[in-house]
N, C-alpha and C positions, 0 to 999 in steps of 0.2 A: 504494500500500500504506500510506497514512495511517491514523490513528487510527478516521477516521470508518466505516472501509472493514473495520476487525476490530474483534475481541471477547472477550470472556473465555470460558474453557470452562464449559458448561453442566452441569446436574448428575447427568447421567448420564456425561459425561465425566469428571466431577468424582471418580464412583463407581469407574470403574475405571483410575483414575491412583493411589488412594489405596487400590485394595482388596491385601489381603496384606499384604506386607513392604513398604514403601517403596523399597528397595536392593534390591529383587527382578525377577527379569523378569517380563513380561506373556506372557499366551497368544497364542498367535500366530493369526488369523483363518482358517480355512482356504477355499476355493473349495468341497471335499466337505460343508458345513454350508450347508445354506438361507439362514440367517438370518446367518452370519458374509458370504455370499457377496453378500448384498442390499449390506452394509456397503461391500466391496470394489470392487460396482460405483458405488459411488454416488459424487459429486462433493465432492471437499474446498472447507474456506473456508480462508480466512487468519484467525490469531490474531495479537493483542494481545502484539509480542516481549516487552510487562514482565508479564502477568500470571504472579502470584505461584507456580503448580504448573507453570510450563512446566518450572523445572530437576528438576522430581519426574521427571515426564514423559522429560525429555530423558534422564536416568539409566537409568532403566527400560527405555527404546527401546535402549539401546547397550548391555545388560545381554544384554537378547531377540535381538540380532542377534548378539552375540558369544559365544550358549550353546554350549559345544564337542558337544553334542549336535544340534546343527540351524545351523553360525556359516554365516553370510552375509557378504556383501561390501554389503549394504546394506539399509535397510528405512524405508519410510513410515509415519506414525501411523495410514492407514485399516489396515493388516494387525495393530496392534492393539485396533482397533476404534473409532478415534477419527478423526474426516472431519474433521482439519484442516492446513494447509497446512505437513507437518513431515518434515523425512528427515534419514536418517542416511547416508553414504557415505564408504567406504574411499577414501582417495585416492592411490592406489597412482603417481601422479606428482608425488608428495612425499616427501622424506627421511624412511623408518622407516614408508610407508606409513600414514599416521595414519589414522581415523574421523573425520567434522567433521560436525556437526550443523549443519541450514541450515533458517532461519524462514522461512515462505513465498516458497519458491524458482520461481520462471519462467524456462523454455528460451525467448527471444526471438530466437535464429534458431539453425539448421539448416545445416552444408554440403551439397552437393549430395552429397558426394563419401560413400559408405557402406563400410561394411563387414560382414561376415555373423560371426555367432561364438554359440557357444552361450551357452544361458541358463537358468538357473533359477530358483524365486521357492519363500522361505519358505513361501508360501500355497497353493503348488501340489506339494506332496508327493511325488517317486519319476517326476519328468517335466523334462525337459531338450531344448531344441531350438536350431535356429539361427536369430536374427536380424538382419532387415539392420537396422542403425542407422547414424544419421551417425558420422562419424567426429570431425568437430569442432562444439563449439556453445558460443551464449555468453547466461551465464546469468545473472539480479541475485536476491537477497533480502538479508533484514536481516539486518546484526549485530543482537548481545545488547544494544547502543545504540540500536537502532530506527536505524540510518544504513543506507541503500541502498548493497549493492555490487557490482559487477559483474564479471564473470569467464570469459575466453574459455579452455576446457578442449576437448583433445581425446582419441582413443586410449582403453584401456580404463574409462578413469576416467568420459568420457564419456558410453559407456557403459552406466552403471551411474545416471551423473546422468538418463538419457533411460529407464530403466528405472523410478526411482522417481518421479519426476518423473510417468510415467504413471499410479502407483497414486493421486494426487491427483487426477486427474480419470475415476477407476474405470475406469481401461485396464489390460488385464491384458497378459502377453505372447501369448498366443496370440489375443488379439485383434489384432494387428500382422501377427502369421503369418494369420490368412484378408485380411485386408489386403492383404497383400505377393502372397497366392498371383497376384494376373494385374497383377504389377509387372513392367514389361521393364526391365532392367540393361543397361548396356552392361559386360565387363570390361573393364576393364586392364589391362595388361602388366607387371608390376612387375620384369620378369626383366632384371637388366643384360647385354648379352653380352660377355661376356668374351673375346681374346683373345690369342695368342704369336705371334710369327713363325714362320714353317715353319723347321722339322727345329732346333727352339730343346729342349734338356736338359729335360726336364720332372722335377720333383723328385718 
């Protein structure tokens, strides 16, 4: 993720990082729009962590995910229409649950080990389903220093990083669910048995 590897935002990006209020949110891409959905499918790059609109940008994004008419627990630059390697995520495995913004973030592995749980996406409107994702993964991108850093997250937080993580390379969630549909699981048992000695007071 060096210099020579990214780039500054181009000027159609340029157009709708700066269009409106600055301290305002952006619209959010939907899947029901042809032209927003071209967007969504398509593959992000990595940017340049110093160019000068990323903190425009970066406000913006955490402005649009935390609308109390639509707030999410997380959201990528292609769902506001920008294909470059940017998310924003709740970190609900942190004190006060914070939002943390990550520059071109990569999942570099995967546990075996999953778990199923519902989901829904800004982009996808009045639709919610279950899916499997790992449970734990470890991930690098850049600080605001342009330094690499690395980071093993598991449980819902995860989650959520393996969710947006996907809209960079124009995966949506229901493209995981036709995926998963002729995936065989083994379960697990998670159930402890518990037990007393016979003819013991039960409270």
């Amino acid at each position: 993720m060096g210099k020579s590897k990214t780039s500054g935002f181009n000027k159609l990006e340029k157009d709708i990082i700066l269009g409106g209020q600055s301290d305002s949110e952006l619209p959010v891409y939907l899947i029901t729009d042809k032209k927003e959905l071209k967007v969504l499918k398509k593959s992000s790059i990595d940017i340049d962590y110093a160019v000068p609109l990323l903190p425009v940008l970066e406000e913006r994004m955490l402005k649009t995910v935390q609308n109390p008419s639509h707030p999410g627990v997380g959201i990528a630059a292609p769902q506001v229409g920008i294909n470059r390697n940017l998310i924003w995520v709740q970190r609900f495995d942190k004190e006060g649950e914070p939002f943390e913004f990550y520059i071109n973030p990569k999942i570099i592995w995967k546990s075996k080990l999953t778990r199923q749980g519902i989901e829904g996406c800004l982009s996808i409107p009045d639709r919610k389903e279950d899916v499997l994702r790992s449970y734990a993964i470890r991930i690098t991108y850049q600080d605001k220093k342009g330094q690499i850093v690395e980071e093993n997250i598991e449980g819902f937080t995860a989650v959520i990083f393996q969710h947006e993580v996907d809209h960079l390379y124009g995966i949506l969630y229901p493209d995981r669910l036709v995926e998963q549909e002729d995936s065989e699981q083994v379960e697990l048992n998670e159930k402890i048995p518990f037990s007393i000695p016979k003819n013991t007071l039960i409270p």
